[in-house]
N, C-alpha and C positions, 0 to 999 in steps of 0.2 A: 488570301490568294497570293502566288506569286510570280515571277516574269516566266517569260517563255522559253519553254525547255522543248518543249515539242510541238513540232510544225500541226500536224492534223490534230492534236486536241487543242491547241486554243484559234483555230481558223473561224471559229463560228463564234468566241469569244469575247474575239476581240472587241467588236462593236460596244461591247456593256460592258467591259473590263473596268471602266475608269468609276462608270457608276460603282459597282461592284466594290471600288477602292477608294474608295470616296472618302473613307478614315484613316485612310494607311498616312502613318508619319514620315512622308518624304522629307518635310523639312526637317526633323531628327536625323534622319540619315544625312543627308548634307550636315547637319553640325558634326555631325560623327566624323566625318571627313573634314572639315576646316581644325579640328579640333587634332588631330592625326599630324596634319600636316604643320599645323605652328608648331606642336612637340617634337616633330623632325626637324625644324627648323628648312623647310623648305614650302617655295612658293611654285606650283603647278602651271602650267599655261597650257599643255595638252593635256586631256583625261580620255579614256576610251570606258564606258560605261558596257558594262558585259551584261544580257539578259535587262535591256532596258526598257521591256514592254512597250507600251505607249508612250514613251517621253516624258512623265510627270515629274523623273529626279531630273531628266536631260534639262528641262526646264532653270530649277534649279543652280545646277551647273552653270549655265549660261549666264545667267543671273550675276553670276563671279565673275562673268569676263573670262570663260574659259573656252577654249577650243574644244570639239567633243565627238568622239568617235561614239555614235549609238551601234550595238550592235547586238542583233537579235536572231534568235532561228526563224521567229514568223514574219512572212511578210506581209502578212494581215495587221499583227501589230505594227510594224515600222511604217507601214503606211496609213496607220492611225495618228504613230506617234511625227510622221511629216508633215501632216495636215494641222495638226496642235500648235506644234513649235513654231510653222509659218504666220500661224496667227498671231503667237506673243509673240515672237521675234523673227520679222522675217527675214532679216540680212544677220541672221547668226552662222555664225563659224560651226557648222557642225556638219557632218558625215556619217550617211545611215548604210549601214553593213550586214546584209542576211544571210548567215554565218553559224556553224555549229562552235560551239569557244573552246571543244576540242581540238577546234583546226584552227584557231584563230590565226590570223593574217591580217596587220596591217600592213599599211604601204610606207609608213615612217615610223619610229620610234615616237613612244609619248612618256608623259612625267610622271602621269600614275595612271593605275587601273583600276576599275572600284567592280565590285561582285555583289553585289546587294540584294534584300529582299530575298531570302534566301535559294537564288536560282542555285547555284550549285549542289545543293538538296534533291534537284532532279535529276540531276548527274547519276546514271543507276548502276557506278562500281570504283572501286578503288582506282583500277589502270584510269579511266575516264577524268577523274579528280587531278592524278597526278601528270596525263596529258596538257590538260588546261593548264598546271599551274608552269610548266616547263614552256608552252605557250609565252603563259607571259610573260614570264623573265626575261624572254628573248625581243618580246615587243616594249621595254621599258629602256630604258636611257641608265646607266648606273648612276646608280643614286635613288631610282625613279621606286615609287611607294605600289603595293598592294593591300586593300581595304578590304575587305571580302567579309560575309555573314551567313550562320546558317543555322538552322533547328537546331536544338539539341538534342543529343538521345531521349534526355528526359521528355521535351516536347510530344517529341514521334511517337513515345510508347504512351503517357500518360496526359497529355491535352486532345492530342485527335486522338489515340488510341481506337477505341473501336464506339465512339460519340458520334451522336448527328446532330446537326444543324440546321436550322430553321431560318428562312427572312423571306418577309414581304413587305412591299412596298406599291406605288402606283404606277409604278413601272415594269421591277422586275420582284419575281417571286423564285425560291430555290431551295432547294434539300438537299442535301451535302450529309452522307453519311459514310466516314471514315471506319478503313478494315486493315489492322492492326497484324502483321506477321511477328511473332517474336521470331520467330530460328533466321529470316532476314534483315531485322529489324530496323523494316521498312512501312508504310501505311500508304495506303490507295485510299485515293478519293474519288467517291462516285457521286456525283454532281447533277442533280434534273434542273434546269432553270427553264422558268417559264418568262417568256420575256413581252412586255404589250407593243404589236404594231401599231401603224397610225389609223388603222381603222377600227382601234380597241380590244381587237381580240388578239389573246396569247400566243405567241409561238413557242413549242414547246421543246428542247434539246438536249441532248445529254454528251456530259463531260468526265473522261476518267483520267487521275493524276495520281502518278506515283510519285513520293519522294523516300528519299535513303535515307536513313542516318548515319552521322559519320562522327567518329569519336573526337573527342579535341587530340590527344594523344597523336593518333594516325597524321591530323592534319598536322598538324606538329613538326613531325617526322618528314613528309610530304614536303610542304614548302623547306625544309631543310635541302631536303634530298635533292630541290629543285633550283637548291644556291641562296636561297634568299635569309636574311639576317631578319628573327625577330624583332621588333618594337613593341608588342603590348597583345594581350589577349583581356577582354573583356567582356562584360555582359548588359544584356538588357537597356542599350543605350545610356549607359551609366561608363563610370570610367572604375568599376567592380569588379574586383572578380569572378570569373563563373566559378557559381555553386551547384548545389546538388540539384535545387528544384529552378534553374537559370535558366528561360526559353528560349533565347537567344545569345550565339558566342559570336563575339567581332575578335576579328583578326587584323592585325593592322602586319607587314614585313615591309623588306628593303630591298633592291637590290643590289648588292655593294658597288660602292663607289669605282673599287678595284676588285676585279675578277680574279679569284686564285688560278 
């Protein structure tokens, strides 16, 4: 699963999203980012977290003693993920923003931007990718870092591809079966969960999610085009290069110190 790209399909989601992600390696991502920023040689004090679901990386963040822009399209999630963060941390430095991250808008500049969990995947076109990235160059401080991750082609075409998926448990139950466009080469997710109320019986709902895929190449190009200075492409929460069959590419950029 991944953060929220769109307002009306995870509105009913939200509630079970955390069960649902119960394995997802947030702590990896945060090393991926401590891990970024020592090789920059730079120390963060604001982050603005794009497509933060529920707050589980915001968490995290916090954790560092960082200030932290949460910023999400659903307000189902963000008012998941304030009810969360109040309980661990309720005098935390942080700010929830219900926000498309093609329009993003903050109110101050911050130190880095992180894109995680491959929300930019839902992003469903070129212009849309290279709005956001022009976004945040403008919301960074020079100097200030972009973290960002997302499927790889290989992913989209050959792990979902055109597969389904199965899980049950004592709570929630789902089938998730992914449908594969080569000529867009994009994959929809059609999602039935069945979820148990408190009086035992199932409620039953349906979820459809599209994600793009997008080449490293473009992206490449993109944050170029968008001013920012490489640091490192890698994969698989590794510090690797992406290869041919690499499910996941991280991007780490910059944005210069001095602006041409």
């Amino acid at each position: 699963m991944s953060n929220s790209k769109n307002n009306t399909s995870y509105r009913r989601l939200a509630d079970v999203y955390d069960h649902l992600m119960a394995d997802a390696p947030y702590d990896q991502w945060m090393q991926v980012a401590v891990e970024v920023w020592r090789h920059a040689g730079v120390r963060p004090a604001r982050v603005a977290e794009l497509g933060c679901g529920t707050g589980s990386l915001t968490r995290y963040l916090l954790e560092h003693g960082l200030e932290v822009w949460g910023v999400d399209l659903s307000a189902d999630m963000l008012h998941v993920a304030k009810e969360k963060v109040e309980r661990s941390h309720p005098d935390a430095p942080v700010h929830w923003l219900c926000q498309d991250i093609r329009e993003l808008t903050l109110r101050s500049q911050v130190d880095s931007v992180l894109c995680f969990c491959d929300t930019l995947n839902y992003i469903p076109d070129a212009d849309g990718i290279q709005r956001v990235f022009a976004h945040v160059y403008e919301a960074l401080v020079p100097g200030g870092t972009f973290l960002l991750d997302v499927h790889t082609p290989y992913k989209i075409a050959e792990v979902f591809g055109n597969e389904s998926f199965t899980h049950q448990d004592e709570e929630v139950a789902y089938i998730w079966e992914s449908t594969y466009d080569p000529e867009a080469e994009a994959v929809e997710h059609d999602l039935t969960l069945f979820v148990q109320e408190q009086n035992g019986l199932y409620r039953r709902f349906h979820e459809l999610h599209r994600q793009q895929a997008y080449h490293l190449a473009d992206l490449t190009d993109w944050l170029a085009a968008a001013g920012f200075e490489l640091l490192s492409i890698t994969a698989d929460f590794t510090r690797q290069p992406v290869e041919a069959d690499s499910e996941r590419a991280f991007f780490a950029v910059r944005k210069p110190v001095r602006e041409d």
